[in-house]
N, C-alpha and C positions, 0 to 999 in steps of 0.2 A: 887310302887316307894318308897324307902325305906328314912325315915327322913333325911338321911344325903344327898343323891342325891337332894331332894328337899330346902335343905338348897342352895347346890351349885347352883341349876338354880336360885332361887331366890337372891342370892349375884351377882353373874350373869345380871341378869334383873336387878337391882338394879344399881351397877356399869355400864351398859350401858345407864340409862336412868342419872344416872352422867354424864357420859363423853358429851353425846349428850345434854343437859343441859351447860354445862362448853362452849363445840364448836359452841352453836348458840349464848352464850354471847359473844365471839371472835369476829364472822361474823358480830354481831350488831357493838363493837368497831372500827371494820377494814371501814366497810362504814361511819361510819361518820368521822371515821380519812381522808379517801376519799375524802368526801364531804367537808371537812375542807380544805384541799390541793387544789380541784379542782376551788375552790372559791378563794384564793390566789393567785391562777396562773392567774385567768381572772380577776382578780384585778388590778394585777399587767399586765398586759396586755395590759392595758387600757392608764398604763402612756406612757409618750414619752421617746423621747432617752435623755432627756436631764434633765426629772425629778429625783429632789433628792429624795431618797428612805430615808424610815426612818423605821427601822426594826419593825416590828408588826404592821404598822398605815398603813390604805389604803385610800383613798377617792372618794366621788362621784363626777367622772371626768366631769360630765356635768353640775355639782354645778360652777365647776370654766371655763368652756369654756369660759366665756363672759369676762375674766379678765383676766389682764396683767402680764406675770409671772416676776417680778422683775430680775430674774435671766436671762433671757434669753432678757431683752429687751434694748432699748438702751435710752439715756436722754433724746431725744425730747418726746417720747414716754413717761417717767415719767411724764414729763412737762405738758401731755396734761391730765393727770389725772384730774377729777372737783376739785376745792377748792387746786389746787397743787401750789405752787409756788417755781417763780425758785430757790432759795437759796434750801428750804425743798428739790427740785428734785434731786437738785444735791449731795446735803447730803446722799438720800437715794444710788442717783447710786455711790456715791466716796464706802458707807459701804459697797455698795453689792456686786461692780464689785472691786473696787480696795483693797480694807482690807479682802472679804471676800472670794475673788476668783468667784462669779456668783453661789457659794453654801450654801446662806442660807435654812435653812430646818425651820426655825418655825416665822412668821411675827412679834412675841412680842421679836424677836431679835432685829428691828428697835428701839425699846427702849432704846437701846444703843446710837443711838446716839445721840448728844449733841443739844438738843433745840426739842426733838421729846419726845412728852407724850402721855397721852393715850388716851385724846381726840382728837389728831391728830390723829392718828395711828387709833381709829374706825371712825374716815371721811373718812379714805382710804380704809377702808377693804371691803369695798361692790366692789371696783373696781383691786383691787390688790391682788395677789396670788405667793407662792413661788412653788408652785406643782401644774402642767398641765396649763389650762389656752393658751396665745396667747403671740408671741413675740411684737405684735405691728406695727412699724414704721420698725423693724428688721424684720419680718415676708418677709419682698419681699427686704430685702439688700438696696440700696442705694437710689433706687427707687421708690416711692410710686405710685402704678396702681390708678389712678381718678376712673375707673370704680368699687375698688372694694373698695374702702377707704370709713371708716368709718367716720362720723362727729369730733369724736377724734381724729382720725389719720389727720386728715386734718387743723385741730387748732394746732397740732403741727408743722407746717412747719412754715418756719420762715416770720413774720409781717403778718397771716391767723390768725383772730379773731374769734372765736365761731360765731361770728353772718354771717361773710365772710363763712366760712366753710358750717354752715346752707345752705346758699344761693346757693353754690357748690352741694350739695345735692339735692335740688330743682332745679334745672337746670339740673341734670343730671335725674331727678323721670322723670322732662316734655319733655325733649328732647331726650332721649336715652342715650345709652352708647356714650363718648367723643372719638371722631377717633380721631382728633389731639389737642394737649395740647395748642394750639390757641385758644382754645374754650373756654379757660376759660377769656379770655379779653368779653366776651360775657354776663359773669356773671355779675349779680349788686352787686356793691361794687369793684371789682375787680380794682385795678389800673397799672399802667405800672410797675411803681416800683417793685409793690410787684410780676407782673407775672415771671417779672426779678431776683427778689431774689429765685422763687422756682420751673423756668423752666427746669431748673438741677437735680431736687428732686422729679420730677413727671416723669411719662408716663402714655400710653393710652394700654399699649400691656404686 
């Protein structure tokens, strides 16, 4: 084999072990561009129909399950936030639902408005969320189910005290689930008045 043929295999073998070097760098970029996308997609998967997207930011949807999504919920359900009161509830649902359309995307928005700082605004963030989360008192429409109602959800109805609500709770852990909304004159604390004010705002079904 004469020097010049072996020059050629050798440039040859050479630029092949290029090309094949150059195409498994490729094949590495292309799967983790994969892996990149494929993990976006079940990110974003995760949210609801009604969650604000915010380009690039995803979150840990189970971080916020236990929270109230401002956006989607309605004011008794502010109301019944711990340490909320009613003026603060109403301020935040006028910002969110009425100025802001039910689209705020970042919670340090609430610093907008007037009489809200940032030591209010971290008393509520353990319980409130603008991405994922729960509608609340919205969650079942006009209705609140006894059977699935939370001790929040239940302090929001109108003249139901935290401690009434409690007691709602316990009545329902020792007795079973409530067949009819009668049952609640049954509970201690319970008075006529008030089953009167929120027999309209409950069921059992």
């Amino acid at each position: 084999m004469s020097k010049t043929e072996k020059a050629v295999i050798s440039a040859l073998v050479i630029s092949t072990a290029i090309g094949f070097f150059f195409l498994a760098g490729r094949v590495v970029l292309a799967r983790k561009d994969a892996i990149g996308i494929i993990s976006s997609i079940d990110a974003s998967a995760k949210l609801t129909d009604k969650t604000p997207l915010e380009k690039g930011i995803y979150f840990n949807h189970s971080e916020n399950a236990d929270k109230l999504n401002l956006n989607r919920t309605d004011l008794k359900s502010i109301r019944a936030v711990p340490g909320m009161t009613a003026a603060t509830a109403r301020a935040i649902y006028n910002f969110v639902h009425v100025k802001s359309g039910g689209n705020v995307t970042d919670l340090n928005d609430l610093l907008k408005i007037k009489g809200m700082s940032k030591k209010k605004l971290k008393a509520i963030e353990p319980y409130v969320t603008v991405m994922g989360g729960h509608a609340g008192l919205a969650a079942w429409g006009e209705k609140l189910n006894l059977n699935f109602a939370r001790e929040e959800d239940l302090s929001a109805l109108p003249s139901v005290s935290k401690k009434l609500a409690s007691n709602i709770i316990k009545f329902r852990n020792s007795n079973g689930n409530f067949t009819f909304i009668e049952e609640l004159l049954d509970v201690e604390g319970m008075t006529s008045a008030t089953f009167k004010k929120i027999s309209k705002l409950v069921t059992t079904q």
